[in-house]
N, C-alpha and C positions, 0 to 999 in steps of 0.2 A: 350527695347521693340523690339519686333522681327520683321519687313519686311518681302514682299514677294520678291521675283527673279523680280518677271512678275510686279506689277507696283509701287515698291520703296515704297508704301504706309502700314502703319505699318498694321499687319496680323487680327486687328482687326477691322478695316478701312474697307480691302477687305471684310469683314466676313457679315459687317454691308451693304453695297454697295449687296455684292450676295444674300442676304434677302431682296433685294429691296427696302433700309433706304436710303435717301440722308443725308448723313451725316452735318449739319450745324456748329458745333462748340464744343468744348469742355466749352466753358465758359459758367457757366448754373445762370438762373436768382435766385436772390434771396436765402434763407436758404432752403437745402434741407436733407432730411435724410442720416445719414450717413451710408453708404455704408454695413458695417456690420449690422447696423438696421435693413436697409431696407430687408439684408439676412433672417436673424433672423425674423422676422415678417408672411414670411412665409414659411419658413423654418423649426421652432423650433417644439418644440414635441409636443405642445399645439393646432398647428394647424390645421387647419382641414379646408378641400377643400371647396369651392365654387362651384363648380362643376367639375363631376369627366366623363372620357372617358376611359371605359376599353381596355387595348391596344387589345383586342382580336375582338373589336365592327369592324365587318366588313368593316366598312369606318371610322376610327380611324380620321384619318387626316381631314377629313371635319366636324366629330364631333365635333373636336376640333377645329375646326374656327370657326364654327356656335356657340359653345360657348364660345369663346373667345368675337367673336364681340358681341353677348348679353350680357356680362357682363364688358367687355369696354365702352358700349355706353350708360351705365348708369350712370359711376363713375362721370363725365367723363374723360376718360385720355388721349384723343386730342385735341387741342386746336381748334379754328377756322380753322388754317392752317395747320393743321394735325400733329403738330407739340406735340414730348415729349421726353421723355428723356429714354435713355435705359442701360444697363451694358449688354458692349458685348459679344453675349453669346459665349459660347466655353472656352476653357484654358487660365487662364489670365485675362479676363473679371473683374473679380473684382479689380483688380489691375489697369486695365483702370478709372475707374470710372465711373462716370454718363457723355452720350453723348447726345446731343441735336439732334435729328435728327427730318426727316418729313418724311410720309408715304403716297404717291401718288395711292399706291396702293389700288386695291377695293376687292384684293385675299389677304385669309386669311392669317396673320401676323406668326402662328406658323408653317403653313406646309413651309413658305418662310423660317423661320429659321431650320426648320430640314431640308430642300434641301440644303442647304447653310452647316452645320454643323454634322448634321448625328441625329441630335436633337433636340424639337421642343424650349428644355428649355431655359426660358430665364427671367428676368424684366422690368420691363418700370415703368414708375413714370411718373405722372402728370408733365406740366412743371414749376406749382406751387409747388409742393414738397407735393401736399396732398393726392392724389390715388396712389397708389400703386395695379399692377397686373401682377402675376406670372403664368407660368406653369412651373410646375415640374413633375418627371418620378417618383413613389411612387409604390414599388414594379410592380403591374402587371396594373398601371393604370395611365394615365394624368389627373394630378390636377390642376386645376385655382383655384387660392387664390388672393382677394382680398383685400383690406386694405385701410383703409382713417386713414391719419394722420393730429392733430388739428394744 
C-alpha cells in the first residue's frame, strides 16, 4: 500500500482526511457486503440512477450535493454520529476496503471528494451493511444510485 512523502500515512488515509472524513478505523461492525457486490450493485448494466446531474448543469457540483444529501437522508446512511463506511475513492480504493469514518462536515460530501481527487466518485455503506449510496461519472452525467441490502 502506497504512502505519501508529506505524512507517512497510506495514500488513501491522505485521500479520505482531504474530503474532510475523520478516519476511525478499518475494523467495521458486523457482516457487510462484500466489496465486489457492493461494486456491482450499482455499477452493473441493469442499473439505473437514482438521480442524475448532467455534467453540463451549470452548477454541477452543488447539484450534486443537494442531491446527494436528499437521498442519503432518507436511506439513512449516517449513523447518530455521522458515522459509515466508505471505499476510498481514487486508485486502489477497492483494494482498501470498507473504512469506518465520520463526517463533521455540513458541505457537500461529493464536491469534498472531487477537490480531493479530481472526482466526485465514490461509495459509502451504511454502518450496518444495509444502504448502500454511490456516485458515478456515466458518459456525459453524475449518477446516484441507491441500494438497501436485506
Amino acid at each position: 500500500m502506497a504512502t505519501t512523502a508529506s505524512s507517512g500515512k497510506p495514500a488513501w488515509q491522505d485521500t479520505l482526511e482531504a474530503s474532510g472524513l475523520l478516519v476511525i478505523g478499518m475494523e467495521t461492525p458486523g457482516p457487510l457486503p462484500a466489496v465486489l457486490t457492493a461494486i456491482h450493485a450499482v455499477t452493473g448494466v441493469e442499473v439505473t440512477p437514482d438521480a442524475t446531474v448532467p455534467e453540463s448543469h451549470p452548477d454541477a457540483a452543488a447539484e450534486l450535493d443537494r442531491q446527494w444529501q436528499a437521498r442519503t437522508s432518507k436511506l439513512p446512511l449516517m449513523s447518530d454520529n455521522r458515522e459509515f463506511l466508505i471505499l476510498p475513492p481514487g486508485q486502489g480504493g477497492s483494494s482498501v476496503g470498507w473504512v469506518l469514518v465520520r463526517d463533521d462536515s455540513e458541505s457537500g460530501l461529493p464536491s469534498r471528494v472531487a477537490a480531493a481527487t479530481g472526482s466526485p466518485e465514490f461509495l459509502a455503506l451504511s454502518a450496518d451493511g444495509r444502504h448502500l449510496c454511490a456516485v458515478s461519472t456515466e458518459e456525459d452525467e453524475y449518477w446516484i444510485v441507491a441500494r438497501t441490502f436485506a
